[in-house]
N, C-alpha and C positions, 0 to 999 in steps of 0.2 A: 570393586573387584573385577568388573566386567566391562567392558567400553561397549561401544552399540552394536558393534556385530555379532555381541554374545545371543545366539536362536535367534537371526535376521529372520531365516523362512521359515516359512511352516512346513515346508514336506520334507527337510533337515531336521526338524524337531521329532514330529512322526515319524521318522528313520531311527532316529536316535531310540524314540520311545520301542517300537518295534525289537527292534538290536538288546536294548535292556531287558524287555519284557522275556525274551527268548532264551538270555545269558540266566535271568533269574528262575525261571520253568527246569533250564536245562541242572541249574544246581540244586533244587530241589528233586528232580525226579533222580541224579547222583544222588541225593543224601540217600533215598528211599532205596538205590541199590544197596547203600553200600549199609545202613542198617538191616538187610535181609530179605527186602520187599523185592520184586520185580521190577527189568525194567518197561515199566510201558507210561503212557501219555494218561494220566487222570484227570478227572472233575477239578480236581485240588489245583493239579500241575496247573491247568489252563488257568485256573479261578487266580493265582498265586502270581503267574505272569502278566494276566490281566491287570492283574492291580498295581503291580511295581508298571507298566506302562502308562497309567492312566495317573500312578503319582507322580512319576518323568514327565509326561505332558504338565498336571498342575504346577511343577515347580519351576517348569518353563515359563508358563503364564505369570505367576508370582515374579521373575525375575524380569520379564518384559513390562510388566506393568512397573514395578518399581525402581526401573533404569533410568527413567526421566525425571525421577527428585534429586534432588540436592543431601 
């Protein structure tokens, strides 16, 4: 599905992870407006973006490591 230049660098990948982690923060604190909540930056929001970034980086690694099997 990927040839090798799929996440060559790493500060492309950690951009990438960044950029997702923010798109995902920024739809959850939308859901929480638009259920009735305010808009502001929570524990949750950050906890929520953190972790959609750090599962972009894992799935990074997953795919760099298994590009070189057959």
């Amino acid at each position: 599905m990927f040839d090798e230049r799929a996440f060559q660098t790493w500060p492309i990948v950690v951009l990438g992870a960044v950029v997702f982690g923010l798109l995902f923060a920024l739809t959850m604190t939308l859901g929480e407006l638009v259920l009735g909540g305010p808009f502001e930056i929570t524990r949750g929001v950050v906890l929520f973006g953190l972790v959609a970034a750090v599962g972009y980086i894992g799935v990074a690694v997953f795919i760099r490591g298994s590009a070189g099997e057959p």
